[in-house]
BAFIRO-163056 format. One record per residue (C-alpha): residue in one letter; x, y, z. Coordinates in steps of 0.05 Angstrom, whole numbers, padded with zeros to 5 digits. Layout:
% residues N
<type: A | u: X | v: Y | w: Z>
...
% end
This chain:
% residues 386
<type: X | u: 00315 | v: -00202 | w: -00008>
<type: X | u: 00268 | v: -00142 | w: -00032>
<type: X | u: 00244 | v: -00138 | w: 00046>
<type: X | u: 00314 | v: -00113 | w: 00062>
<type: X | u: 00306 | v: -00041 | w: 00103>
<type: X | u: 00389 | v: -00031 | w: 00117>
<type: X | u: 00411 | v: 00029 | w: 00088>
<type: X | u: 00466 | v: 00005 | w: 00027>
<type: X | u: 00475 | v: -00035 | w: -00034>
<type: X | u: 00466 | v: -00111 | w: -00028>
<type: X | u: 00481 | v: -00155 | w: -00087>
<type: X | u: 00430 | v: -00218 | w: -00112>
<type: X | u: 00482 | v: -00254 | w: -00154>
<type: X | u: 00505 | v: -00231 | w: -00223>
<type: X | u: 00503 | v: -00155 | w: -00219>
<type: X | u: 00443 | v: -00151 | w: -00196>
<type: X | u: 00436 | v: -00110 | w: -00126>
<type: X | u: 00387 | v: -00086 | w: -00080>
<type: X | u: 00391 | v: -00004 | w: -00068>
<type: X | u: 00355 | v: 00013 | w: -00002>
<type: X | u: 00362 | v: 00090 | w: 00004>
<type: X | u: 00357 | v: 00142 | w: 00064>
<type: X | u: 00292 | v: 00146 | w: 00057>
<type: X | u: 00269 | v: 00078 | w: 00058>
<type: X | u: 00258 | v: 00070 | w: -00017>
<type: X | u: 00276 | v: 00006 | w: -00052>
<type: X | u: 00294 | v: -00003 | w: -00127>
<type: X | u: 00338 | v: -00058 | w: -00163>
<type: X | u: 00399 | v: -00031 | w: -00211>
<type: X | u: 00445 | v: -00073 | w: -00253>
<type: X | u: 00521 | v: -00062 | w: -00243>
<type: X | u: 00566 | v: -00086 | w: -00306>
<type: X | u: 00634 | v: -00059 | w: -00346>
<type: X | u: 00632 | v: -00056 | w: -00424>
<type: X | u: 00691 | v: -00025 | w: -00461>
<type: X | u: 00718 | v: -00021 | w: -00398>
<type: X | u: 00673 | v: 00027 | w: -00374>
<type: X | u: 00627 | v: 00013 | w: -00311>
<type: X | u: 00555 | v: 00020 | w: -00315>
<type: X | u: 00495 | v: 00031 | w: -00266>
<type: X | u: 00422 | v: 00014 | w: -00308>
<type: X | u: 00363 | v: 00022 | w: -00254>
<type: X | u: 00314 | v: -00033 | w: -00262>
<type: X | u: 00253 | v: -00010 | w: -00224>
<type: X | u: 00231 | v: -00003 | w: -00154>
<type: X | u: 00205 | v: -00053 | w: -00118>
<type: X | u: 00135 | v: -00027 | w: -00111>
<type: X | u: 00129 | v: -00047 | w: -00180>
<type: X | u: 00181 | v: -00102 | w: -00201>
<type: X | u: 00176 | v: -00163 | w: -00152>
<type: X | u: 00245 | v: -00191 | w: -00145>
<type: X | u: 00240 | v: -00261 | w: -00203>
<type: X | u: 00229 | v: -00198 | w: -00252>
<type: X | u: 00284 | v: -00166 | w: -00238>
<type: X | u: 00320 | v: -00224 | w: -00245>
<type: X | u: 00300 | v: -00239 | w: -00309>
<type: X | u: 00307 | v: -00165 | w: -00322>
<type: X | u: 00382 | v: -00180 | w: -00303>
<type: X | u: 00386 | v: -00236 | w: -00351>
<type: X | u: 00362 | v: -00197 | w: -00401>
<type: X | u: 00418 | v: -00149 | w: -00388>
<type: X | u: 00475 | v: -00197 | w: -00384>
<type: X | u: 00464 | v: -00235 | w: -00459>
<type: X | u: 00462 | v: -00165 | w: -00494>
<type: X | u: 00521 | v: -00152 | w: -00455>
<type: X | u: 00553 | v: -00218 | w: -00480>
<type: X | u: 00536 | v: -00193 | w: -00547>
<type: X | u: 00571 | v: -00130 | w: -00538>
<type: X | u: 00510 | v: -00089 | w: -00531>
<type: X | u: 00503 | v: -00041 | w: -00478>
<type: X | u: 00433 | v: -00050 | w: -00446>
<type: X | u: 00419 | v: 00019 | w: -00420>
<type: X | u: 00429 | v: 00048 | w: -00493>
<type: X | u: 00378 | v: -00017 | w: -00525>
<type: X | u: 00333 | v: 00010 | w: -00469>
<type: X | u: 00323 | v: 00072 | w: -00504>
<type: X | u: 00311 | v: 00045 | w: -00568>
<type: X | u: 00278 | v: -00025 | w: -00545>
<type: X | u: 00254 | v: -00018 | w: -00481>
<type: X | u: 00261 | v: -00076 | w: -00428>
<type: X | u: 00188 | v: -00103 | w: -00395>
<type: X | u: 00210 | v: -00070 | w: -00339>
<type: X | u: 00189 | v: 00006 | w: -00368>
<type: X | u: 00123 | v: -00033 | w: -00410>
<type: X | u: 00071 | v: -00005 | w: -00350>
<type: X | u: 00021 | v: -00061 | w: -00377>
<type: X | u: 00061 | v: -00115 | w: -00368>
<type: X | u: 00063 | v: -00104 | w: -00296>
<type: X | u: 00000 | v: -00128 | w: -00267>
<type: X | u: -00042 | v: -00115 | w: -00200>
<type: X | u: -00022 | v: -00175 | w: -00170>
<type: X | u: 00052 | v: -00147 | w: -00185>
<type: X | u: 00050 | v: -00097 | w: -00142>
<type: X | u: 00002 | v: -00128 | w: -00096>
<type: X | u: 00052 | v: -00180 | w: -00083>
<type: X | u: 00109 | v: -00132 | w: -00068>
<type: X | u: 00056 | v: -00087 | w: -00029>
<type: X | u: 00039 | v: -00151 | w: 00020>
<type: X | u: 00122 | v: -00170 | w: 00024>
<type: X | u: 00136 | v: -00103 | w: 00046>
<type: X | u: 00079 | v: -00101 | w: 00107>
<type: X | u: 00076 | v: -00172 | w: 00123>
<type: X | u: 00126 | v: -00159 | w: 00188>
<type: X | u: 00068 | v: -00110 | w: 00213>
<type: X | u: 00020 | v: -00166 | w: 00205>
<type: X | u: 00047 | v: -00213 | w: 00252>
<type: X | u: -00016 | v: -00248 | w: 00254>
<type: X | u: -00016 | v: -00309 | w: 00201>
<type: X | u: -00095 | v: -00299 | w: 00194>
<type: X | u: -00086 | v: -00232 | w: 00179>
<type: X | u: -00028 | v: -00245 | w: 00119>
<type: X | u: -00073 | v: -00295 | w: 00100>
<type: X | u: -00141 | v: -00257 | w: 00095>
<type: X | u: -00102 | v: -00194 | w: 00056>
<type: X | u: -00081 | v: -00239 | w: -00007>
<type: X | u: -00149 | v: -00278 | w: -00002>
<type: X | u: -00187 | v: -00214 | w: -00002>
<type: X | u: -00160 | v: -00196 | w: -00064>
<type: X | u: -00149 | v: -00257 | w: -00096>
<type: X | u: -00215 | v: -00296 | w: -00087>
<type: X | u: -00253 | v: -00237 | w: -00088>
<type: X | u: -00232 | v: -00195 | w: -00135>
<type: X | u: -00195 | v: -00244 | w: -00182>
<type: X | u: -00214 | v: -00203 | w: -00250>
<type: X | u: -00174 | v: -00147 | w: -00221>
<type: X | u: -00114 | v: -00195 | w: -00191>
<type: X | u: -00088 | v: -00218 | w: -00258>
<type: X | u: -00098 | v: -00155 | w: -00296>
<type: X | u: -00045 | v: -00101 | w: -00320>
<type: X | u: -00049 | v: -00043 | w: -00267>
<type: X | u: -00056 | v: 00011 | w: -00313>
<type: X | u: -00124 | v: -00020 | w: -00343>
<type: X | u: -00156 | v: -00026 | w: -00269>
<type: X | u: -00215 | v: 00027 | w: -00279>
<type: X | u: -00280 | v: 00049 | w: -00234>
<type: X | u: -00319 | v: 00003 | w: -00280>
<type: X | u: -00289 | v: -00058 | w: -00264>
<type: X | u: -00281 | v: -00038 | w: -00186>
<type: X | u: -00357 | v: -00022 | w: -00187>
<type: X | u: -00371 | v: -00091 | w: -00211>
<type: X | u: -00331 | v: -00134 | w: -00168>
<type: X | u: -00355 | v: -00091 | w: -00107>
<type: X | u: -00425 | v: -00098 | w: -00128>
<type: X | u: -00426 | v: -00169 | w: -00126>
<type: X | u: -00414 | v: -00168 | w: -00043>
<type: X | u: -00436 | v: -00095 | w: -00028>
<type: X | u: -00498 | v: -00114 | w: 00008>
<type: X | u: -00497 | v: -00191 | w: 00028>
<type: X | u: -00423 | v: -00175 | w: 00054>
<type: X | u: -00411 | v: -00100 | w: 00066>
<type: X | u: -00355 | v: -00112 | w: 00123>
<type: X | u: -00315 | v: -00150 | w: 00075>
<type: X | u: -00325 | v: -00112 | w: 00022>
<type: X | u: -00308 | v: -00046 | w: 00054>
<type: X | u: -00244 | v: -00082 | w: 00063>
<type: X | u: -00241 | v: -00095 | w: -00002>
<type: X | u: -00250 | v: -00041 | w: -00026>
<type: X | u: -00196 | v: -00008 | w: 00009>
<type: X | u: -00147 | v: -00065 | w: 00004>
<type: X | u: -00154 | v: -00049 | w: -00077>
<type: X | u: -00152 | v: 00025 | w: -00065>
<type: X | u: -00082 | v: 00022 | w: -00026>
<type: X | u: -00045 | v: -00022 | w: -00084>
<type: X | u: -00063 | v: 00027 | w: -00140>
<type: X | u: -00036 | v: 00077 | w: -00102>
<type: X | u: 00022 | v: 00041 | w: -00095>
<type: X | u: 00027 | v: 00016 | w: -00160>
<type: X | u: 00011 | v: 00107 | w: -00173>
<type: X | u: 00067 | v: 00121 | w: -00128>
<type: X | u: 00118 | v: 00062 | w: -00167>
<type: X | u: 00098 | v: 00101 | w: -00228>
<type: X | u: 00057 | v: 00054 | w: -00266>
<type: X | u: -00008 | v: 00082 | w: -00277>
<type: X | u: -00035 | v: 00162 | w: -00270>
<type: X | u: -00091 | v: 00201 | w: -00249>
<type: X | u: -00149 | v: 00193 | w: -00190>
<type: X | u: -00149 | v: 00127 | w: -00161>
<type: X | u: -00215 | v: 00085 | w: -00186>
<type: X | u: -00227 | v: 00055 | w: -00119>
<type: X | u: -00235 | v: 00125 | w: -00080>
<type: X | u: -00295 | v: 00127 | w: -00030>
<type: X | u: -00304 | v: 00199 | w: -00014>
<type: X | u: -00329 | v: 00240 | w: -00072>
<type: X | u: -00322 | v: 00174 | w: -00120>
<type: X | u: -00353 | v: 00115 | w: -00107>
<type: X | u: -00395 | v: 00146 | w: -00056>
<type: X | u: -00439 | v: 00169 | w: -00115>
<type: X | u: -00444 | v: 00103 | w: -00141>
<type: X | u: -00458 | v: 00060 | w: -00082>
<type: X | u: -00504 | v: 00066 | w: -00028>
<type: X | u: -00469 | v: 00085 | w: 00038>
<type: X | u: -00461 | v: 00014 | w: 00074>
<type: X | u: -00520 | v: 00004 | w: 00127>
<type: X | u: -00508 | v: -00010 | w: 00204>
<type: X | u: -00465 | v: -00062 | w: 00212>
<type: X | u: -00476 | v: -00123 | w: 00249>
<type: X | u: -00436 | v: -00163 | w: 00293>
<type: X | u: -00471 | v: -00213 | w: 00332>
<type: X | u: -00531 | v: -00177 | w: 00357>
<type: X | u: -00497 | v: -00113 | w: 00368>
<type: X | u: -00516 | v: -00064 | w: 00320>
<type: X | u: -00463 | v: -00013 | w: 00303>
<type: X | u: -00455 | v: 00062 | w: 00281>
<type: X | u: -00409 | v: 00065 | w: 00212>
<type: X | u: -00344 | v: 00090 | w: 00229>
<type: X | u: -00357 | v: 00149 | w: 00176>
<type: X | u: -00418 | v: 00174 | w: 00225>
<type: X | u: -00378 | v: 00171 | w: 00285>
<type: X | u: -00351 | v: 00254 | w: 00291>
<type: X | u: -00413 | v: 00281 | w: 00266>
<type: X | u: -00451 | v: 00226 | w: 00330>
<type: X | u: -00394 | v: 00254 | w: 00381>
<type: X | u: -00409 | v: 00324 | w: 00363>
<type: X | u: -00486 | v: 00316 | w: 00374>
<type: X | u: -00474 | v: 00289 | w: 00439>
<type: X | u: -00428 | v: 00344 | w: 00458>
<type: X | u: -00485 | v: 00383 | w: 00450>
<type: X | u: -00520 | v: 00353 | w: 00509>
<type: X | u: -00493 | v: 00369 | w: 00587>
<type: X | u: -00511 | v: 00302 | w: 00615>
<type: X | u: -00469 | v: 00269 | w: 00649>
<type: X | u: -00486 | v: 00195 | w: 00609>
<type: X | u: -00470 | v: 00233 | w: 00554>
<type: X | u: -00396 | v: 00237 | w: 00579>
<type: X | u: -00394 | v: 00171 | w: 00595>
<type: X | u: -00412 | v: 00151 | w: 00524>
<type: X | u: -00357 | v: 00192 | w: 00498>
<type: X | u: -00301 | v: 00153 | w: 00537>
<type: X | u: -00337 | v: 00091 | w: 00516>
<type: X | u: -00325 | v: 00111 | w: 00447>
<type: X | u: -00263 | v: 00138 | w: 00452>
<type: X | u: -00238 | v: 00079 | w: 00489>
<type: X | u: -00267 | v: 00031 | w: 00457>
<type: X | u: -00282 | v: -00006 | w: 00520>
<type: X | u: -00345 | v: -00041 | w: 00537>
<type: X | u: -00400 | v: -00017 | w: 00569>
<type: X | u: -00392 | v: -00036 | w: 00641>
<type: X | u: -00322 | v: -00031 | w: 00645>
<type: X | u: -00323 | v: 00048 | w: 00632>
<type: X | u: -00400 | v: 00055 | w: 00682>
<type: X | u: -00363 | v: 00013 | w: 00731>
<type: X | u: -00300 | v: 00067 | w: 00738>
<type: X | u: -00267 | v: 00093 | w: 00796>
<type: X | u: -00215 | v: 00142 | w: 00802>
<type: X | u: -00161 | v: 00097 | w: 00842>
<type: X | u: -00155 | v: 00071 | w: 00770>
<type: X | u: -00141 | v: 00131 | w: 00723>
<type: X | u: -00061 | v: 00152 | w: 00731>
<type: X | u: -00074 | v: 00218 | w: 00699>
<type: X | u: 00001 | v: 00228 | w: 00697>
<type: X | u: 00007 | v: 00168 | w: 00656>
<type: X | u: -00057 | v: 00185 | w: 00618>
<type: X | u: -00073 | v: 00113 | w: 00638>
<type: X | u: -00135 | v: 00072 | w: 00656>
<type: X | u: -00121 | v: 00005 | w: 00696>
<type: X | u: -00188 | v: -00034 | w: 00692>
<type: X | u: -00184 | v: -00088 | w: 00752>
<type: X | u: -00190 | v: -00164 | w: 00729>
<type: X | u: -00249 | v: -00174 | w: 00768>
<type: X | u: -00292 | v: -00128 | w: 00721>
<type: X | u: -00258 | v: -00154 | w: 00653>
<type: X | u: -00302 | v: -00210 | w: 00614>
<type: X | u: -00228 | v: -00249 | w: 00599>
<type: X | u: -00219 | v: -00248 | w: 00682>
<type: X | u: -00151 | v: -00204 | w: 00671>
<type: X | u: -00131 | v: -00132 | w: 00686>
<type: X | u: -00137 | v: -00087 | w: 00633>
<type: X | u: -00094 | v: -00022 | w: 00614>
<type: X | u: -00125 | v: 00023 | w: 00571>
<type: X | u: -00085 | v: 00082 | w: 00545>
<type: X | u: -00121 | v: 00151 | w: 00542>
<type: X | u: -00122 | v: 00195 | w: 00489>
<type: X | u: -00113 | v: 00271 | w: 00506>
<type: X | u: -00186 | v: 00281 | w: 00493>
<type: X | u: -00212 | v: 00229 | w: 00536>
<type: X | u: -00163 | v: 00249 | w: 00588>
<type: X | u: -00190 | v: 00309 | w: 00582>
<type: X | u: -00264 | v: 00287 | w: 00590>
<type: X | u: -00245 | v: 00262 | w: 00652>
<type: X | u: -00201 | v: 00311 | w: 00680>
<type: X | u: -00262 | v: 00378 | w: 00672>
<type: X | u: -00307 | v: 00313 | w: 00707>
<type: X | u: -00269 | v: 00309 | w: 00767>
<type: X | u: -00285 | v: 00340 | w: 00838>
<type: X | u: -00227 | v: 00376 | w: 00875>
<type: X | u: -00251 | v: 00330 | w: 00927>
<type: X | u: -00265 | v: 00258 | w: 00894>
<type: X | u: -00261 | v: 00206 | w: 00935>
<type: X | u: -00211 | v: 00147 | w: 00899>
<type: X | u: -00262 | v: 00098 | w: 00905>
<type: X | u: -00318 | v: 00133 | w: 00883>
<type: X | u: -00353 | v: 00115 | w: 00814>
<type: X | u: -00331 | v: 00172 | w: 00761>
<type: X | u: -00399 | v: 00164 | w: 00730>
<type: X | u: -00453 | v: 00150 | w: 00786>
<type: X | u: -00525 | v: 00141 | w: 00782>
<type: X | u: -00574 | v: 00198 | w: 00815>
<type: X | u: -00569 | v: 00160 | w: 00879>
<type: X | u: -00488 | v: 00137 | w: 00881>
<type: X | u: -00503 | v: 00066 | w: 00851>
<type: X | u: -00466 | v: 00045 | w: 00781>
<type: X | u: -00499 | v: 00071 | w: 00726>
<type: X | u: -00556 | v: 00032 | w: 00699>
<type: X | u: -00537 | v: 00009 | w: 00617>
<type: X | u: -00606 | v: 00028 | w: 00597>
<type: X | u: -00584 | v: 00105 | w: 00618>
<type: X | u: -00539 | v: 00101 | w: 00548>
<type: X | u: -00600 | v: 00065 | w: 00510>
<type: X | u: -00641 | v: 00121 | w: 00535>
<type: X | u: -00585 | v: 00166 | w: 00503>
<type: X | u: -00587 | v: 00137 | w: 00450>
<type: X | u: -00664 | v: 00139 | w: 00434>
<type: X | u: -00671 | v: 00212 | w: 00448>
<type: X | u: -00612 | v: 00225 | w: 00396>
<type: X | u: -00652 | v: 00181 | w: 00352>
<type: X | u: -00601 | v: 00131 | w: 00348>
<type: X | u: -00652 | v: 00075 | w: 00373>
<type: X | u: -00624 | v: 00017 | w: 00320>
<type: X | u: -00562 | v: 00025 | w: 00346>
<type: X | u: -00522 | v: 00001 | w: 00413>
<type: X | u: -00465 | v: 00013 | w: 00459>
<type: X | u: -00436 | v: -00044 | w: 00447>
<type: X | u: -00433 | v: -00030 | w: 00367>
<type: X | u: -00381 | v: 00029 | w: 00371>
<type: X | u: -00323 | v: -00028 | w: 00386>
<type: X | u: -00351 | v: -00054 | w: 00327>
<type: X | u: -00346 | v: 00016 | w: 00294>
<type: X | u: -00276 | v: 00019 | w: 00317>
<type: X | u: -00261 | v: -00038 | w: 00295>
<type: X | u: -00277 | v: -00026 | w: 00226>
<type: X | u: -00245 | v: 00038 | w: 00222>
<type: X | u: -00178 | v: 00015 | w: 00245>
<type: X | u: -00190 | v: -00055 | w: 00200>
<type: X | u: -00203 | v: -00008 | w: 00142>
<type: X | u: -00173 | v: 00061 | w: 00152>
<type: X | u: -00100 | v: 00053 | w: 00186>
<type: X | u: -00039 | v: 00005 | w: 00183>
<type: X | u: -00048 | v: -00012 | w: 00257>
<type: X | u: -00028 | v: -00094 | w: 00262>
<type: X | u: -00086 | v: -00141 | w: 00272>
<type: X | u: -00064 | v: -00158 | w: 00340>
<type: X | u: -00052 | v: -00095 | w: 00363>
<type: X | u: -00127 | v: -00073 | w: 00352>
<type: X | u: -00154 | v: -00138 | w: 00395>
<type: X | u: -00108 | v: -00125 | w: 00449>
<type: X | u: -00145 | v: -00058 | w: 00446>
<type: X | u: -00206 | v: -00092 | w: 00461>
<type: X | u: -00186 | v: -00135 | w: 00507>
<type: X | u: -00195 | v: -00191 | w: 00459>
<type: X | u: -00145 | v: -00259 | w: 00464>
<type: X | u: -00111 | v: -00264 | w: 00399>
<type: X | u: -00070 | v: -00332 | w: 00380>
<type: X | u: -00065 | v: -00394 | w: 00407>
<type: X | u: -00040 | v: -00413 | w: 00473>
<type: X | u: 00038 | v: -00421 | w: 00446>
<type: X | u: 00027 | v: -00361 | w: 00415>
<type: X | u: 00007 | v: -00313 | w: 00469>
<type: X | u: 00057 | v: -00355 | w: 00521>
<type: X | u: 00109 | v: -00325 | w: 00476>
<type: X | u: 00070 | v: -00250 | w: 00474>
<type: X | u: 00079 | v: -00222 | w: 00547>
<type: X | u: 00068 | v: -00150 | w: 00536>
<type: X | u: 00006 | v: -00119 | w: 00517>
<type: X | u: 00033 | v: -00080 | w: 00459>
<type: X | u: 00010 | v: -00018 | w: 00514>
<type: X | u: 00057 | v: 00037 | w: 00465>
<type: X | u: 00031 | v: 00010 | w: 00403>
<type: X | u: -00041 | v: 00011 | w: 00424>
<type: X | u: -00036 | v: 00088 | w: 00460>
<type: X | u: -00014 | v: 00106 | w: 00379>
<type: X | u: -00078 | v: 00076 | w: 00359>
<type: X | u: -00117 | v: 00100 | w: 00409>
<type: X | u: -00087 | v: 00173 | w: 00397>
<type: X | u: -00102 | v: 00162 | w: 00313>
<type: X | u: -00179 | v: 00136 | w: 00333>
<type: X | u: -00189 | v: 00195 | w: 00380>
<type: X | u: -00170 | v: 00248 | w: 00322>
<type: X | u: -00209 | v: 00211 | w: 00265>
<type: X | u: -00273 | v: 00202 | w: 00322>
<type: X | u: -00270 | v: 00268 | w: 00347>
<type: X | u: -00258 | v: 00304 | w: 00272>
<type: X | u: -00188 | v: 00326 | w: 00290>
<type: X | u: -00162 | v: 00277 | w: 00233>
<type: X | u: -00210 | v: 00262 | w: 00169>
<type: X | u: -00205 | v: 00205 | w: 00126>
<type: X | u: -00154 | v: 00193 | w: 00070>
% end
């Protein structure tokens, strides 16, 4: 019921309705005549009152209205829970939050993982009244993970830092918003170490701009090649073993044959203006379609340990090529609203089971080119962080 997106009234039962407005706002008003007179009393949006409250905000309603009291004028004397900020908790809105995105998380995992997050690891802050939900307590339950788990609780950390704000925007609490990174927390914590993933060791997303813009500095031609690895989040080999024949620049598109894929299919990778554009200012007049768009010194496919090498002289020895998926990964895990699935299919991962993917066809290609537009902008410094 409090999913509902079509513009209009629609009625629960017992006066009780549904408002969905122009602009995509929910709230929940209570319709009823007394002396003959018809009155509207707003209950809440639903960012804040999950639809059993309102309910039982409705019932509320209806026996002073059998008693021949009007509820909107006990309201101003008594209020109803509904206007008691504390009584609504951060599980409240949390709950309503999750409702209202779950359709963008078409992954079950991914549903799954959001309420666990919260839930299991931050159950102090779950059950307690949104307006109480201070830096203190956020400090401690980040603490507990910040170093033995700093992936998870990155995304913890912003998982809690998107429900107060929507619990700010619903009008039930005030001021800055406890779980903040930038200019917050970031004074409290230690910035979160590489990250790990396997044995690839990754760049944090945060350091990724200022690591573009050093190698931007730098006219080799590996250099480039690093960039559209980045910027594409492809793999290694897939972006050293390019050839024109498969960039459409018209399409701003990059078909990557199956037989250089690790999952044995072709690949389409949408390109960003920027990378486009990386590749456009490389291109001869002349270029032969099958020639490599990144050769070696003598025409072969560039070696791997030519980025490594890269790498090392910008003193970035720790890390690898390999990690910035990893980095992208994070960032779009952490930073955007970008579905689960839609991120693996930008890295060419399988997502689902076999049902599942026989019933996904597409590869989500205008989805992922939004993405890939949003990463490009945050990577390159065209778009900083919330």
């Amino acid at each position: 019921m409090q999913t509902l997106s079509e513009v209009g009234r629609h009625a629960d039962g017992g006066g009780l309705y549904l408002v969905v407005d122009q602009s995509g706002a929910r709230r929940w008003v209570m319709l009823y005549r007394l002396a003959g007179k018809r009155r509207e009393m707003g209950l809440g949006s639903t960012l804040a009152v999950p639809l059993a409250k309102a309910r039982e905000l409705a019932a509320e309603a209806r026996a002073l209205i059998a008693g021949g009291v009007d509820p909107i004028e006990a309201k101003r004397t008594q209020p109803l829970a509904v206007v008691q900020a504390a009584a609504v908790t951060f599980a409240d809105i949390a709950k309503v939050y999750m409702a209202d995105h779950e359709k963008s998380w078409r992954n079950a995992a991914h549903r799954r993982q959001w309420r666990e997050t919260l839930e299991v690891q931050a159950p102090e802050i779950w059950a307690m009244p949104i307006t109480e939900v201070d830096a203190e307590i956020v400090l401690t339950v980040l603490r507990r993970i910040w170093h033995e788990k700093p992936e998870t609780a990155k995304r913890l950390r912003g998982r809690i830092e998107r429900i107060l704000d929507a619990g700010r925007i619903g009008g039930h609490r005030a001021g800055e918003n406890p779980a903040r990174w930038r200019g917050h927390l970031d004074v409290m914590l230690p910035k979160p170490g590489k990250l790990i993933r396997g044995h690839h060791a990754a760049l944090p997303y945060d350091a990724v701009p200022a690591f573009i813009a050093m190698i931007r500095e730098r006219q080799a031609q590996t250099a480039r090649a690093l960039e559209v690895v980045i910027l594409t989040a492809s793999r290694s080999g897939e972006v050293r073993g390019m050839r024109w024949k498969e960039i459409d620049f018209g399409a701003s598109l990059w078909t990557v044959p199956k037989e250089r894929m690790k999952m044995g299919r072709p690949h389409r990778v949408p390109l960003s203006a920027v990378a486009l554009g990386i590749l456009s200012d490389h291109r001869p007049a002349d270029a032969d379609p099958d020639a490599l768009v990144f050769p070696s010194r003598n025409g072969t496919v560039l070696s791997d340990m030519a980025f490594a090498a890269l790498l090392r002289r910008s003193e970035h020895a720790s890390i690898t090529t390999h990690g910035f998926r990893s980095s992208f990964r994070d960032w779009a895990a952490d930073e955007t609203e970008h579905p689960r699935e839609v991120i693996e299919a930008a890295l060419a991962h399988l997502v689902g089971d076999e049902t599942e993917r026989a019933y996904r066809r597409g590869d989500a290609l205008a989805k992922r080119r939004h993405l890939m537009d949003d990463w490009s902008a945050f990577a390159t410094g065209l778009l900083s962080r919330a």
